[in-house]
C-alpha positions as CSV (number, residue, x, y, z in Angstrom):
1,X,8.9,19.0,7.4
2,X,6.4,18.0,9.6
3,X,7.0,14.9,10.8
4,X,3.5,13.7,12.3
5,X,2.4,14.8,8.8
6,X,4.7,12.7,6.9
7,X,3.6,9.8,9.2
8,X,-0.1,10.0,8.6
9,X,0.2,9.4,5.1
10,X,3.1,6.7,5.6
11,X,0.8,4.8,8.0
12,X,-2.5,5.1,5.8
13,X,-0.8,3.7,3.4
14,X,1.0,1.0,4.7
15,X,-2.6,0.2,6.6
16,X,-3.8,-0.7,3.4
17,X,-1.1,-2.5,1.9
18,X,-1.0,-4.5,4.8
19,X,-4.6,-5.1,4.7
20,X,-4.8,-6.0,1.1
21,X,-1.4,-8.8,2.3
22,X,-3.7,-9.8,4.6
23,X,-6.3,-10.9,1.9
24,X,-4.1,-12.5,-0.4
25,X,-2.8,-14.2,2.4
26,X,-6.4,-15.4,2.9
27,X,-6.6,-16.7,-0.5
28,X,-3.4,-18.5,-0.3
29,X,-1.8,-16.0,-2.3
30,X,1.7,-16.2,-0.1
31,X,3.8,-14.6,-3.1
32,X,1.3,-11.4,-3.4
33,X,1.2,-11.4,0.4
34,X,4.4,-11.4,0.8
35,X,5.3,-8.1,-1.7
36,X,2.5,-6.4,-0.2
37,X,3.9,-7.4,3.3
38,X,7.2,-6.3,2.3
39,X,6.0,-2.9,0.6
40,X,3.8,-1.4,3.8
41,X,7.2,-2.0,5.7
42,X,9.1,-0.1,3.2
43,X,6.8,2.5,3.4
44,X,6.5,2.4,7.5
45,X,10.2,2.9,7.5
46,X,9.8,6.2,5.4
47,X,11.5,9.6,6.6
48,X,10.3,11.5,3.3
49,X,7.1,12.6,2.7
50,X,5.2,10.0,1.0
51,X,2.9,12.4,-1.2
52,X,6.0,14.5,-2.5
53,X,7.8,11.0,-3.7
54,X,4.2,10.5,-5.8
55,X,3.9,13.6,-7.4
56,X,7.9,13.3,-8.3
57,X,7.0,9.9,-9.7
58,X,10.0,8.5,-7.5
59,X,7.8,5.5,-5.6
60,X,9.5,3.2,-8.0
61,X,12.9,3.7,-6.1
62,X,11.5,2.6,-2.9
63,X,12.7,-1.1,-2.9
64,X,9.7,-3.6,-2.9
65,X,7.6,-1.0,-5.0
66,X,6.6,-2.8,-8.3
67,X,4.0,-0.7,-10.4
68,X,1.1,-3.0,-9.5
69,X,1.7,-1.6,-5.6
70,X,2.4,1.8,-6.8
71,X,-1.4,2.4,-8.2
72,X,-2.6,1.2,-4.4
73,X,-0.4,3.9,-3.2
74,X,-1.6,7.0,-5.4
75,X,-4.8,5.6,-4.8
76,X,-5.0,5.9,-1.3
77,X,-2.9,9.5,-1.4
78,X,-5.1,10.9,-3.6
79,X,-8.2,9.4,-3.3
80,X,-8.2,7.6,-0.2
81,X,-9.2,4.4,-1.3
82,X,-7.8,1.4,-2.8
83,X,-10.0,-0.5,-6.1
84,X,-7.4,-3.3,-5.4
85,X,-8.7,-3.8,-1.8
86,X,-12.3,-3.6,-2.7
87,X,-12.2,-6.1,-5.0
88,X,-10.3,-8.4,-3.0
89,X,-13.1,-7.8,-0.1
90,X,-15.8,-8.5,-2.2
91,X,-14.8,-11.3,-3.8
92,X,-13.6,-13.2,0.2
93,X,-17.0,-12.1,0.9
94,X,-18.4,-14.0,-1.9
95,X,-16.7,-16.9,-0.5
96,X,-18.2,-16.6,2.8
C-alpha cells in the first residue's frame, strides 16, 4: 500500500470529524463533541486504507464508529463533503 495515500484520506477525514467536534463543542454539545473527538483520533491512528474499510462495510469495527459518524465518513470519501458539517455551519452562523 501506499502509505501517503492511505494518510490523505485518514486525515481528510479526521479533518472533518474534528471540525464538526468542534461545532458541537460550540453549541455546548460536550457528549457529540466528544464521539466526534474520539472518532477523528481513531481514524488518525489508522494503518489500513480508510476507503477499502468503507467499501468492505467494516467502519463499524473501528471503535468509537457509531452509524451516525459512519455516514460523515462515506460522505467525505466519496463525495468529499459532509451534510452533517454544513448544517451545523449554517445553523452557528444563524446564531451569529
Amino acid at each position: 500500500f501506499n502509505t501517503s495515500h492511505i494518510k490523505y484520506y485518514s486525515a481528510k477525514v479526521s479533518e472533518y470529524l474534528f471540525n464538526i467536534s468542534y461545532l458541537y463543542e460550540l453549541f455546548g454539545d460536550r457528549l457529540a463533541m466528544m464521539r466526534y473527538r474520539r472518532a477523528g483520533y481513531q481514524i488518525n491512528a489508522l494503518n489500513q486504507p480508510l476507503k477499502m474499510l468503507a467499501t468492505r462495510k467494516k467502519l463499524g469495527f473501528i471503535k468509537g464508529i457509531n452509524p451516525e459518524i459512519e455516514i460523515v465518513i462515506k460522505e467525505v470519501l466519496f463525495y468529499g463533503r459532509s451534510t452533517l458539517y454544513t448544517e451545523l455551519y449554517k445553523a452557528l452562523s444563524a446564531k451569529l
